[in-house]
N, C-alpha and C positions, 0 to 999 in steps of 0.2 A: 130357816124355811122360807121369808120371806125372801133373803137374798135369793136364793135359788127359783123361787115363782117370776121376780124381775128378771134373773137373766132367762128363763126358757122367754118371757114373754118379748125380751129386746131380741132372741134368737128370731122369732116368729115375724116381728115386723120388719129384720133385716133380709128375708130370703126372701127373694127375687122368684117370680112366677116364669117357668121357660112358658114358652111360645113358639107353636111351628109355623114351621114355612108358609108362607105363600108365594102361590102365582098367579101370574095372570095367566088364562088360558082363552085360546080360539081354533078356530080352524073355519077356513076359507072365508078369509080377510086378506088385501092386499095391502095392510101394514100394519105396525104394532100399535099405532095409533087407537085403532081398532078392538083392538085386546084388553076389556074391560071387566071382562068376568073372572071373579079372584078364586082359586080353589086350592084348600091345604092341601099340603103333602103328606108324605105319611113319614114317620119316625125313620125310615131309612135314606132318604131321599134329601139330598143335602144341598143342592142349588136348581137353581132354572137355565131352561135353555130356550134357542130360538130357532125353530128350524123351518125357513122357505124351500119349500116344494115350486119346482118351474113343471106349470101346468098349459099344454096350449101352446098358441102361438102370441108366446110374451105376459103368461099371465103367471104371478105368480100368488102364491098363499103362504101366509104364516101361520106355524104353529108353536103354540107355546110348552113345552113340556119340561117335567122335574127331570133335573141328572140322579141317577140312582147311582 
């Protein structure tokens, strides 16, 4: 019995906690520089992207969004 209480308890401190995604996320900033606010993803959403919008004459903005 005791063996079996040791290995559930070695099972317990080897398993690794997942952790989701983050991003950085903005809009209307002209660089990524700028992009400092971090926001999870959701359980489907498996990387980040970056996508400038050309606004104007010569302006542009970044936005940061999760790739679904």
């Amino acid at each position: 019995m005791r063996a079996l209480l040791m290995a559930c308890l070695a099972a317990v401190l080897c398993v690794d906690v997942a952790k989701s995604l983050t991003c950085y996320t903005c809009t209307n900033q002209t660089s990524n520089d700028q992009c400092l606010t971090t926001s999870p993803c959701t359980k489907n959403e498996t990387a980040c992207a970056t996508i400038v919008e050309k606004k104007g004459a010569g302006e542009s903005y970044c936005h940061e969004l999760p790739l679904l």
